[in-house]
N, C-alpha and C positions, 0 to 999 in steps of 0.2 A: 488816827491809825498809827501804831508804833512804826517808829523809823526803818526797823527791819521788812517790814510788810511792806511799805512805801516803797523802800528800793527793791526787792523782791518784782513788786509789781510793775516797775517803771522802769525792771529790765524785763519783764516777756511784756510789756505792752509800753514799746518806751515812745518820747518825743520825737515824731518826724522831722520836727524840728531844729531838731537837739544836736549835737555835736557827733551822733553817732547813728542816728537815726533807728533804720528796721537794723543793724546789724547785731545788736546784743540777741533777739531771741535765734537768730539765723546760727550764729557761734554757739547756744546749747543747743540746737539740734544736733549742728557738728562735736560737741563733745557728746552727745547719748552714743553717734556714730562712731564715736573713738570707741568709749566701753564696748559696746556690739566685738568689732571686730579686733581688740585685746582680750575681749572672753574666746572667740572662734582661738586666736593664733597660741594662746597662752594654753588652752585645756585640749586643743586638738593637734599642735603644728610642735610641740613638744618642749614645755616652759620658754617660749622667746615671746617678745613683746613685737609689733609692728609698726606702736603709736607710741610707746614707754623707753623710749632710748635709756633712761636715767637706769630700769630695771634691768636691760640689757646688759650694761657694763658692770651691773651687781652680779648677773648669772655669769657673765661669763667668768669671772672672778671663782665664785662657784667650780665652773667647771673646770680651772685650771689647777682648784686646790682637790679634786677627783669626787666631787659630791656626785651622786646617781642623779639622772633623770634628767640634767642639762647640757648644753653641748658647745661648747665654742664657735664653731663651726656657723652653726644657725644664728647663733648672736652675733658675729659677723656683719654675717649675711646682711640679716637684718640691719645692722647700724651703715653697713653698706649704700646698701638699697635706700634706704632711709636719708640719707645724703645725699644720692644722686636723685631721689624722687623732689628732694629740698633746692637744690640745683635749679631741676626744671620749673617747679614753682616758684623761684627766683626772677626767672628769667620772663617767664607767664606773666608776674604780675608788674614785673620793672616795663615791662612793654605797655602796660594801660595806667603807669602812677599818677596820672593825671587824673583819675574818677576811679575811686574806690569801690563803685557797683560794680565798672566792668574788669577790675582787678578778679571783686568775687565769682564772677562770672566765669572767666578766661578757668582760673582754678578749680573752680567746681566741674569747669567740663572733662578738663584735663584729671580729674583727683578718681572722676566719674568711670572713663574709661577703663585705669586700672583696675578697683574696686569689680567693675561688671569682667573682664580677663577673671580676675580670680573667683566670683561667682560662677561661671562660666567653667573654667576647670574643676571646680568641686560639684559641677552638676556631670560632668562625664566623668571623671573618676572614681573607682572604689574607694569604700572607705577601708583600711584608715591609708590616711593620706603619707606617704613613706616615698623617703627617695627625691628622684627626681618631682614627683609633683607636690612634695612638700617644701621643699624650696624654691620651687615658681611659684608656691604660695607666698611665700614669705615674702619673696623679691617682688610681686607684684603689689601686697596691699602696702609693705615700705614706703616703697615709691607712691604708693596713693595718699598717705599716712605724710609723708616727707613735705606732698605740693599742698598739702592742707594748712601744715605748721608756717612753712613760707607765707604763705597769704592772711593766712592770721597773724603775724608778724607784722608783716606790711600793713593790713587794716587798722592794727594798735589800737583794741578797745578796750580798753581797761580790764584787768580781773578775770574774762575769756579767752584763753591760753588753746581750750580744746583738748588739753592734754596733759598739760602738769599743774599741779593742785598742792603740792610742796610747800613756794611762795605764796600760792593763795589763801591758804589757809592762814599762815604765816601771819601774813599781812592782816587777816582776819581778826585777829588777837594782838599783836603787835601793834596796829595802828589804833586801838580802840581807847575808849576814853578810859578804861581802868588800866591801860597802859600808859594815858598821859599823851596817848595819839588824836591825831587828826580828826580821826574817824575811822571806821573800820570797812565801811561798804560791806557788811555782813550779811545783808539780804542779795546783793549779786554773786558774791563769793559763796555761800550757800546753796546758790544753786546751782552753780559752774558746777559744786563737788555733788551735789546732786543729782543732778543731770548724769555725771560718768559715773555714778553708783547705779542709776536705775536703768546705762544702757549696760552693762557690767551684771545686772540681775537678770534683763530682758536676754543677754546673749548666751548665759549659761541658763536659762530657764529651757529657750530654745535648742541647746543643743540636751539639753537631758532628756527631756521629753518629743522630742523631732529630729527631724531631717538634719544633718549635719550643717547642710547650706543655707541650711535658713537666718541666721544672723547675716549672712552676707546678701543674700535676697533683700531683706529692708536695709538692709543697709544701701543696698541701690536704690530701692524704692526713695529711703530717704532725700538720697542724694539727685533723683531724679526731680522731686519737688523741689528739693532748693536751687537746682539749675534753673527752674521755671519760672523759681522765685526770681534769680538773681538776674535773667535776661529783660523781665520788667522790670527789675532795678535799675538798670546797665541806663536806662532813658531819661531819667533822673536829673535834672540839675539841682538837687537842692543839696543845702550846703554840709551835711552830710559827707555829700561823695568826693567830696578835696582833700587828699592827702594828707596826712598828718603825721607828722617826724614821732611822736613820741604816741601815748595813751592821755 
């Protein structure tokens, strides 16, 4: 089997074993979930990112040299909200560092409640979403978006960021053997960028052809199976679930 398939495979079906256990396929879930709700906030909530900080500080840049369509204000917001939601996911997972299941656990509940807030508003409100309830949008999935990045942080598995693809890709090419690298891990970094392509096609599929809310609805859906996941993980001693300073 070519080396890319191999890791490919050995990240959605990895060693229980192994130094990182079930978390490599749990983290591309959480990146489809990124794509999902930066398609919602980027084509509905009016160009600002709620998982993409790095694109935030590009718009707002944007909007201070007077480009249409973007707005400072909401990018803000967002890099706001986004740091105090990183904050709380701080604090979430520095309270369990001792077993990494119930890090993911603590976070996924906490990441869970906001995401279902802002489902929840854009099921009682009109569409299009302006004003005030476009910026309790914003601030709510940040913050949901912020305690996700925290704890994937804290987990440190390698090449599963959840959210930026920049360095993975990077490293993709740069570390490869026709660069004279290491190795490139080009079958897991494939699918990190994979993964936030197909939740990025699934989120704008859904809003072109549906209900506005519907990217945020699986997106809870998602997030409700990996909670369920991660509380049978939380029991776990295998070795796995022991902290680890680095990737």
């Amino acid at each position: 089997m070519p080396l890319v398939l191999r890791e490919a495979r050995d990240t959605l079906v990895p060693d229980m074993r192994g130094p990182h256990g079930p978390l490599p396929p749990v983290l591309l879930v959480l990146t489809v979930l990124t794509g999902l709700v930066d398609a919602f906030s980027y084509l509905l909530l009016g160009h600002v990112f709620v998982a993409n900080m790095t694109g935030n500080v590009v718009f707002m840049g944007f909007a201070l040299a007077g480009a249409a369509g973007f707005s400072t204000l909401a990018s803000i917001v967002a890099l706001v909200s986004f740091g105090a939601g990183a904050l709380a996911g701080g604090v979430t997972v520095h309270r369990a560092r001792a077993h990494r299941g119930r890090q993911l656990r603590h976070a996924l509940l906490v990441e869970t409640v906001f995401v279902t807030a802002a489902m929840t508003v854009t099921l009682v409100s009109g569409r299009p979403y302006t004003g005030g309830v476009r910026f309790t949008l914003i601030v709510l999935l940040a913050l949901g978006l912020g305690v996700q990045n925290a704890a994937v942080r804290a987990l440190a598995v390698p090449d599963l960021t959840t959210t930026v693809l920049t360095r993975t890709l990077t490293g993709a090419v740069a570390d490869s053997r026709f660069a004279k690298g290491p190795g490139s891990r080009a079958g897991r970094r494939l699918l990190s960028a994979a993964a936030l392509l197909a939740g990025a096609f699934l989120g704008a599929l859904l809003l072109l052809n549906g209900h506005p809310s519907l990217p945020l609805v699986l997106a809870v859906a998602l997030l409700a199976a990996l909670s369920t996941a991660a509380t049978l993980l939380a029991r776990s001693d295998a070795p796995w679930t022991r902290p680890r300073d680095g990737g």
